[in-house]
C-alpha positions, -999 to +999 in steps of 0.1 A: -594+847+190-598+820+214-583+785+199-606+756+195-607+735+226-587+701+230-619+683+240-656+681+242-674+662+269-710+650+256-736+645+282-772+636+274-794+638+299-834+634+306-854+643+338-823+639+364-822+670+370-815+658+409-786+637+397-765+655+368-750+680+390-720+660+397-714+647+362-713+682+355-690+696+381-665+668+378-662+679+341-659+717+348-630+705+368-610+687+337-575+701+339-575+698+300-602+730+299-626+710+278-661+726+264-691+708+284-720+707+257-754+692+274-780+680+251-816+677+274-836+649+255-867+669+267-868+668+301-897+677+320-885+680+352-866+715+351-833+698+339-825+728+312-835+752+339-813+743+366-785+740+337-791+776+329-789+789+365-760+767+379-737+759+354-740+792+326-701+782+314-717+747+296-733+744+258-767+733+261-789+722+236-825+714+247-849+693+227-885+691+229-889+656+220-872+628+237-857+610+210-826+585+233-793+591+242-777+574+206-791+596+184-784+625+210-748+616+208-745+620+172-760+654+174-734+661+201-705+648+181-719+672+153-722+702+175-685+692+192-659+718+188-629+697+191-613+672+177-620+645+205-653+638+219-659+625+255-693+607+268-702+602+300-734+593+316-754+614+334-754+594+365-714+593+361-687+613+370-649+620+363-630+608+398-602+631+391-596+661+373-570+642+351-591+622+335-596+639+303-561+650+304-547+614+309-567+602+282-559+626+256-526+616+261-538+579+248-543+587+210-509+588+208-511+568+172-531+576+142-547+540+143-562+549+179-601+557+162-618+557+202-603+547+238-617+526+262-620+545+297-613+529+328-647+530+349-660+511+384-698+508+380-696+522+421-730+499+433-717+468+419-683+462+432-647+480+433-637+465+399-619+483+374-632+481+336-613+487+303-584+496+320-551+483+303-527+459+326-501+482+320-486+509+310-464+492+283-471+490+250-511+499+229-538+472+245-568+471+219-597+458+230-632+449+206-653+479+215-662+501+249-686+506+274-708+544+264-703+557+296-666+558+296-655+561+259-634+587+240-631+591+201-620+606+171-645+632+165-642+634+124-637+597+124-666+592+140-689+617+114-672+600+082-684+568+095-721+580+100-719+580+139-742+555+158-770+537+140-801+545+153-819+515+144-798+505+178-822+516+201-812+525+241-781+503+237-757+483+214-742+509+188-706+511+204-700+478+191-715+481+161-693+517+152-663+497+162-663+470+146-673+495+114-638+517+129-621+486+126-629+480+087-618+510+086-581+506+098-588+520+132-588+503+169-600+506+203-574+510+227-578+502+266-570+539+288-552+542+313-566+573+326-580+572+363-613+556+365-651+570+355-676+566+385-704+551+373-735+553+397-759+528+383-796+553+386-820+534+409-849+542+378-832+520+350-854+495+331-837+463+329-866+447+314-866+473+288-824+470+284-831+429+280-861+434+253-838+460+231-804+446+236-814+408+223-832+432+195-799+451+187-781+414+187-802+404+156-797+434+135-762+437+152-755+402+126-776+413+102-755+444+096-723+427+101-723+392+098-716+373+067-741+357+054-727+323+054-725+325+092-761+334+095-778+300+112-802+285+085-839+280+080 
């Protein structure tokens, strides 16, 4: 009987089905062996085909409906078969095949609910994100960037996953501020870094309207009220 694996890397994609390739190579590649499981928010561009043909060793799970990437993700993290879940963009990929490996090695401490991956965002600059400033010690941080993010699978499920009120963006730092009540904290990796390859097709206009959006119910969920501004 094959053992269960150490890690599952969640990728949702929609109509990139010139773009995923990589993402999905560079996790095939993961030293650690993980299980790949791609959930197609109903692509209709060919995406689940070309999954099928190139890549038969991954899970995919093909909906007809596009229904985002957040509530994709909690699907994913139900369907996961280990006990740490990995999400990475499809426009992203692993630059090394220690990533996964390296950042395993990070929940070192039953406190450690998700880490924070180290990630360039490649068309912007050469900076390195979330990464800790050394290799001393746990470095928490408040919450992580989706693209480059690791957590504790059954955590993450007893919690209730995402909200999916959070539309398009917004829900990692509303689940970890909801880990932290919890008694669990985001640590900063120290893995090598996640490429991430900004697509040329995102709507910023659309990521400005929701993500003011997500702020107000962000403090209505979480605020107290005696810190909401009066009327």
């Amino acid at each position: 009987m094959n053992s269960a694996p150490r890690a599952t890397i969640i990728i949702s994609t929609k109509n990139r089905a010139d773009d995923f390739r990589k993402t999905v190579e560079s996790s095939l590649q993961q030293s650690a062996d993980p299980e790949v499981l791609i959930l197609d928010d109903g692509s209709t561009d060919g995406t689940s085909d070309a999954i099928r043909n190139e890549f038969p060793q991954v899970k995919l799970h093909r909906f007809e409906q596009s229904q985002g990437y957040v509530i994709r993700r909690n699907q994913g993290a139900s369907l996961a078969s280990a006990s740490i879940v990995f999400s990475i963009d499809d426009d992203a990929i692993f630059s090394s095949p220690h990533v996964v490996e390296q950042t395993l090695a990070d929940f070192d401490h039953p406190r450690i609910g998700a880490v924070a991956i180290p990630f360039i965002n490649v068309r912007q600059d050469n900076q390195i994100r979330q990464a800790a400033p050394d290799k001393t010690g746990i470095h928490i941080t408040a919450s992580y960037i989706g693209t480059a993010h690791a957590l504790r699978r059954d955590l993450f499920l007893t919690l209730g996953g995402y909200r999916d009120c959070l539309v398009h963006q917004g829900e990692e730092g509303d689940y970890c501020i909801r880990m932290l009540e919890a008694g669990y904290v985001v640590r900063l990796g120290g893995a090598d870094p996640i490429h991430h390859f900004e697509s040329p097709r995102r709507d910023f206009r659309r990521m400005d309207l929701y993500g003011r959006r997500n702020d107000i119910l962000f403090a209505f969920r979480n605020a107290p009220l005696s810190r909401m501004p009066c009327t």
